[in-house]
C-alpha positions as CSV (number, residue, x, y, z in Angstrom):
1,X,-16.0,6.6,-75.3
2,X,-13.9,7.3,-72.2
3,X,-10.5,8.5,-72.9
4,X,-7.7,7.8,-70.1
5,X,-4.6,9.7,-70.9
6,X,-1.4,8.4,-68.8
7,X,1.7,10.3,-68.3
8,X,4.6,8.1,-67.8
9,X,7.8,10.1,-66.9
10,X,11.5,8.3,-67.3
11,X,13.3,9.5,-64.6
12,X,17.4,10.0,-64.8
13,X,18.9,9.7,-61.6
14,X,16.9,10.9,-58.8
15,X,16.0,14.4,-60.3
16,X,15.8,15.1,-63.6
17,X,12.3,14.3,-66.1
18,X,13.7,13.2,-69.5
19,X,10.6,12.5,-71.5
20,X,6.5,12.2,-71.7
21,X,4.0,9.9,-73.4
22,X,0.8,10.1,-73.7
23,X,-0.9,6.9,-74.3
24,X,-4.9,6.7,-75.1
25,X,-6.2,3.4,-73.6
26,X,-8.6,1.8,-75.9
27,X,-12.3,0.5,-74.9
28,X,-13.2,-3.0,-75.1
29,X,-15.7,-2.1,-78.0
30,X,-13.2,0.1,-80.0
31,X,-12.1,-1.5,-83.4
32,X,-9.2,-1.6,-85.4
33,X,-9.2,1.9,-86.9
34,X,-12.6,3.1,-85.5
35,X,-13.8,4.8,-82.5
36,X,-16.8,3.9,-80.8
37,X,-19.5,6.9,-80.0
38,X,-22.8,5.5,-79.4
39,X,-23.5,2.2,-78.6
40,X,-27.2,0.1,-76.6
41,X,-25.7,-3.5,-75.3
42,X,-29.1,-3.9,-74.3
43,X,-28.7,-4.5,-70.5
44,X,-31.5,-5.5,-68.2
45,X,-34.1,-3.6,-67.8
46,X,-36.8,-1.0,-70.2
47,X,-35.8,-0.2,-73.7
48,X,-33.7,2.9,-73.3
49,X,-36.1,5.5,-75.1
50,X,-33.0,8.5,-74.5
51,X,-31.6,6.0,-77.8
52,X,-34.8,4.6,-79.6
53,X,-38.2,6.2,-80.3
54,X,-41.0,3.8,-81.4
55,X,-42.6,4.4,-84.8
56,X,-46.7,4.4,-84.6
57,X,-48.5,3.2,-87.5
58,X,-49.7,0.4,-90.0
59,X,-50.4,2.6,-93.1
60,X,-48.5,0.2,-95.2
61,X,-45.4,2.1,-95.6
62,X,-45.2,2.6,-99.3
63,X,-44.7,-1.3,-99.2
64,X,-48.2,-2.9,-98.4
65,X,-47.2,-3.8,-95.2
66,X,-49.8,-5.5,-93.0
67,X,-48.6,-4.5,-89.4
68,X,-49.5,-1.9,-87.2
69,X,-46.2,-0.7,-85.4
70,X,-46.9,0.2,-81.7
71,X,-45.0,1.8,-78.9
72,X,-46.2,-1.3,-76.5
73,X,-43.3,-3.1,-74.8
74,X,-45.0,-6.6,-75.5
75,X,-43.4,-5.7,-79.3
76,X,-40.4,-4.1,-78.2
77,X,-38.5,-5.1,-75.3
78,X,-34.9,-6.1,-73.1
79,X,-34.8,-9.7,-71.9
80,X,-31.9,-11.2,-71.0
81,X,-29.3,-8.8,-72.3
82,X,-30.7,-8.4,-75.6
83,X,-33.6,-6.5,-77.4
84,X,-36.6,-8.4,-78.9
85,X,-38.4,-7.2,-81.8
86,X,-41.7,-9.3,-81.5
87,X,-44.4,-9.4,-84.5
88,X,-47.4,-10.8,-83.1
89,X,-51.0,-12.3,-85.0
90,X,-53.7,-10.1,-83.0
91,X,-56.9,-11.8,-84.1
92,X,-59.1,-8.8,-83.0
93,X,-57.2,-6.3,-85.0
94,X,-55.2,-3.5,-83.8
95,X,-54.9,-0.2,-84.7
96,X,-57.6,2.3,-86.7
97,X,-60.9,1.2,-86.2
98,X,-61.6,1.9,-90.1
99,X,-58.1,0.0,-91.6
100,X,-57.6,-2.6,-88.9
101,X,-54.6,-4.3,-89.0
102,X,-53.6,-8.8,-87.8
103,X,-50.2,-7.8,-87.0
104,X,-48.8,-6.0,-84.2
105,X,-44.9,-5.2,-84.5
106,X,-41.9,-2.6,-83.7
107,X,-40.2,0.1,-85.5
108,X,-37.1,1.7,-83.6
109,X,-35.4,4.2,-85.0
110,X,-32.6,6.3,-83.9
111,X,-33.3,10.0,-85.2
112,X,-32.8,12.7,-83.0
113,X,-31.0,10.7,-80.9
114,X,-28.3,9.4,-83.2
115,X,-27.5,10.6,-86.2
116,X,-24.3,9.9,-88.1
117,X,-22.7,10.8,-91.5
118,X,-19.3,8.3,-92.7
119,X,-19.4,6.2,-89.9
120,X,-19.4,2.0,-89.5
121,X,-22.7,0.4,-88.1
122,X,-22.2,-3.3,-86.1
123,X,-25.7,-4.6,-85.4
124,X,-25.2,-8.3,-84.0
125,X,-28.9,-10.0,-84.7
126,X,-30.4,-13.3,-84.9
127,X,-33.7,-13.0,-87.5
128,X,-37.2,-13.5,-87.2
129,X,-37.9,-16.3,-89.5
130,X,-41.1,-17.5,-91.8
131,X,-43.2,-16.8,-94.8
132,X,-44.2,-13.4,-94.6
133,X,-42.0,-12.3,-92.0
134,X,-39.3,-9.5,-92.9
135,X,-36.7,-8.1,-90.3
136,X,-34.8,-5.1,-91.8
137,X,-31.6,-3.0,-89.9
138,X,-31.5,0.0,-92.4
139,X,-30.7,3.9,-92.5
140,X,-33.3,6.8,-93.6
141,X,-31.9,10.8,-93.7
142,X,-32.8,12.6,-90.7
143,X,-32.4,16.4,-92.6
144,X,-34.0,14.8,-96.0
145,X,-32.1,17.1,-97.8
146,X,-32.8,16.5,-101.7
147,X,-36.9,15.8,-100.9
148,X,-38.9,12.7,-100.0
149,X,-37.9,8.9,-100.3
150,X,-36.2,7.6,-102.6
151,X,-34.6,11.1,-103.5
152,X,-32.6,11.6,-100.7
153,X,-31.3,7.9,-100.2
154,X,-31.6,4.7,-98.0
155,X,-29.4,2.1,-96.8
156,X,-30.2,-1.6,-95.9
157,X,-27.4,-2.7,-93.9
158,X,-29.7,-6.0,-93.4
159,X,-32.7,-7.6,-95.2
160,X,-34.3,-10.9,-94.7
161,X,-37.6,-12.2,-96.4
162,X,-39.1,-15.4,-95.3
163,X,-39.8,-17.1,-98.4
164,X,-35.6,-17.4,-99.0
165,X,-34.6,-18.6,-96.3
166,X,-30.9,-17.7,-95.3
167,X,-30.1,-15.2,-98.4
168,X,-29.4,-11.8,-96.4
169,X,-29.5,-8.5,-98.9
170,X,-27.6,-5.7,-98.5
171,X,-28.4,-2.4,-100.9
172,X,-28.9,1.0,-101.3
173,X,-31.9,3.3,-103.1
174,X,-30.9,6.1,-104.8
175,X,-33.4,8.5,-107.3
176,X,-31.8,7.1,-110.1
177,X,-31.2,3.1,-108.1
178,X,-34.5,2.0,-106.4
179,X,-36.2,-0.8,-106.1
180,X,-39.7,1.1,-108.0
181,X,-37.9,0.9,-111.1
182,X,-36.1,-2.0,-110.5
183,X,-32.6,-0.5,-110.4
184,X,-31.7,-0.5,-106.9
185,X,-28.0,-2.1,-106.2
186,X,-27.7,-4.8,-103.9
187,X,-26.0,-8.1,-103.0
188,X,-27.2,-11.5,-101.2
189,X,-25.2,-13.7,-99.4
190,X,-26.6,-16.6,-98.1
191,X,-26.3,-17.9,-94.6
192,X,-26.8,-21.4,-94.4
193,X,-27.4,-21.3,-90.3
194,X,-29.5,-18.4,-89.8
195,X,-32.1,-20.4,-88.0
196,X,-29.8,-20.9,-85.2
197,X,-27.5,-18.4,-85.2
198,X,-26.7,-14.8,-84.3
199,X,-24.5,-12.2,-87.2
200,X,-22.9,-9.2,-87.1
201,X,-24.7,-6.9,-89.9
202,X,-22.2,-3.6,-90.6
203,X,-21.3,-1.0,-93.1
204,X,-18.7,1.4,-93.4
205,X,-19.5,4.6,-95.0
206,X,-16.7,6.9,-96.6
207,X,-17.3,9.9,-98.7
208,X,-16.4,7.6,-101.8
209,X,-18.3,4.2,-100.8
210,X,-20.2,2.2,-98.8
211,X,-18.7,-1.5,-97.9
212,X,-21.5,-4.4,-96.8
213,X,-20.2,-7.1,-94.4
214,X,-22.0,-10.3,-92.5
215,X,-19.2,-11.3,-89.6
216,X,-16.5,-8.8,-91.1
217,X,-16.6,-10.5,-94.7
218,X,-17.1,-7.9,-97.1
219,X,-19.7,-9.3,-100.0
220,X,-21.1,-5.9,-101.8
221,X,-19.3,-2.2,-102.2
222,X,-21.1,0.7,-103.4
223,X,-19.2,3.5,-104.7
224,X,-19.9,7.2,-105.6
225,X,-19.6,7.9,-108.6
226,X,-18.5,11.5,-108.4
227,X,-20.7,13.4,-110.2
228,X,-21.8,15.5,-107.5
229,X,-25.3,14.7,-108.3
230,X,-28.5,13.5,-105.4
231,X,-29.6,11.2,-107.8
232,X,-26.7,8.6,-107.7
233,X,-24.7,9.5,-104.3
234,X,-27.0,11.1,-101.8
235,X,-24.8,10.1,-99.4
236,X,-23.5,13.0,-98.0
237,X,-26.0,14.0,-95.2
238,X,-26.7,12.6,-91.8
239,X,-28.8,9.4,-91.6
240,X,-30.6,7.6,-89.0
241,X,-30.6,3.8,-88.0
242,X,-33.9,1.5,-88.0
243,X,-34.5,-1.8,-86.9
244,X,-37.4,-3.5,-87.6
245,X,-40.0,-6.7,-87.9
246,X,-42.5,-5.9,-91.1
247,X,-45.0,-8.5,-91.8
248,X,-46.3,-8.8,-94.8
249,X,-45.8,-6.2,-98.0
250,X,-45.1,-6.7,-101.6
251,X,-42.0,-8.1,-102.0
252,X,-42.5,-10.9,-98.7
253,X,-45.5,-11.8,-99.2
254,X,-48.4,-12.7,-96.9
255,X,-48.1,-14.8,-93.7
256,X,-49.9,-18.3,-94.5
257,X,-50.5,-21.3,-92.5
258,X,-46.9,-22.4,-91.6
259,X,-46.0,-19.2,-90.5
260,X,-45.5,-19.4,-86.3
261,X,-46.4,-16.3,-84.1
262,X,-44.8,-14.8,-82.4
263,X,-41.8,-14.3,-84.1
264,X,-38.7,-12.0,-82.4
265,X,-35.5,-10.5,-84.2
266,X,-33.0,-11.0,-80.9
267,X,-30.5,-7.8,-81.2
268,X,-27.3,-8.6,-78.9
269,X,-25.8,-5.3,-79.5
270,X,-25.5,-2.2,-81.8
271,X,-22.4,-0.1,-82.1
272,X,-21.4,2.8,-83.9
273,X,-18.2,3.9,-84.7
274,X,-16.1,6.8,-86.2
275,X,-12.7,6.7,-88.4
276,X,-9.9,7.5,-86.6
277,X,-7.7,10.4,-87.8
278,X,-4.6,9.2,-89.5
């Protein structure tokens, strides 16, 4: 964020300086409230890799996922203003010779490169559609600071899964809330044009909450319980942003014969923000 600080001077007469102000012009992406301080509008041109690094891999991901995630830009890419997140059928398999995989697809992430603790997240999407297709725009810690998943949290700002058409879940995973035991918490709303149309996905994370919001409605808080305990609010460590196209896994679904390849998540922008001081 650029900061432009103007002095403006009242002048008495010809000599004497009565008074200054100093007035912080705003950006046109800052929001009521919030600062913005890292931001990909997705111009023209290569994916900017100084923001995103590509996640290599299609070992299932604890969800028997049947992608393999690549770092090749005909899965990941910038056309006309806006990043495409491609899953693709590859009918001579892709990937490890002994554990081929049909899918091809991308997994950005944002660690190393932005990491943010109490912050809001605007991610303005249109989703990749069909049976066995799941786009996800979600959090993972960067320091992993209470041990491996689901101990030190995650946060689904957005998740989609082809076989319900238009119900968008928002949730979090906790040790003692994940979805292994069946105790994550999490909310659906359902959008009844999310074949045609683009949304903003965004969170705002305090030290005491975490508010869900599709197009600045709020539809799901989840709040600390302060107990001071990892297992219910691990919360309070940096996290990283991931966007995503899985295909396939346990709770999707396989792909079957009405599913159409390929299939892009469109991302128009994302932007992050921090509270302003009171």
């Amino acid at each position: 964020m650029k900061a432009i600080w103007l002095l403006i001077f009242f002048v008495s007469g010809c000599t004497s300086q009565e008074g200054v102000e100093d007035i912080e012009e705003s950006n046109d992406w800052d929001r009521d409230g919030w600062n913005l301080i890292w931001q990909d509008e997705f111009s023209d041109g290569p994916l900017d890799l100084n923001k995103w690094s590509p996640e290599i891999g299609g070992h299932g991901f604890g969800n028997n996922e049947l992608e393999y995630y690549t770092s090749d830009s005909a899965n990941a890419f910038v056309q006309d203003s806006m990043l495409h997140i491609r899953a693709k059928f590859e009918p001579s398999g892709i990937g490890d010779a002994n554990n081929l995989r049909y899918f091809s697809s991308s997994r950005l992430r944002t660690v190393g490169k932005g990491d943010w603790k109490y912050t809001r997240i605007d991610v303005r999407a249109k989703l990749a559609l069909g049976q066995g297709i799941w786009p996800a725009i979600w959090m993972l810690p960067t320091d992993w600071t209470y041990g491996g998943w689901p101990k030190s949290g995650e946060i689904d700002i957005m998740e989609h899964v082809g076989h319900d058409e238009g119900r968008v879940h928002g949730s979090v995973h906790t040790e003692s809330y994940n979805h292994k035991i069946g105790t994550q918490r999490t909310k659906t709303k359902v959008l009844s044009d999310v074949i045609d149309s683009f949304h903003v996905y965004s969170i705002e994370w305090y030290e005491d909450r975490i508010d869900f919001f599709i197009d600045d409605q709020q539809y799901f808080t989840f709040v600390n319980d302060q107990k001071n305990n990892y297992k219910t609010w691990p919360f309070n460590q940096r996290f990283h942003l991931i966007i995503n196209v899985a295909v396939g896994g346990d709770w999707p679904g396989s792909p079957d014969n009405t599913t159409v390849f390929p299939q892009d998540m469109k991302v128009d922008y994302v932007r992050v923000y921090k509270k302003q001081n009171n």
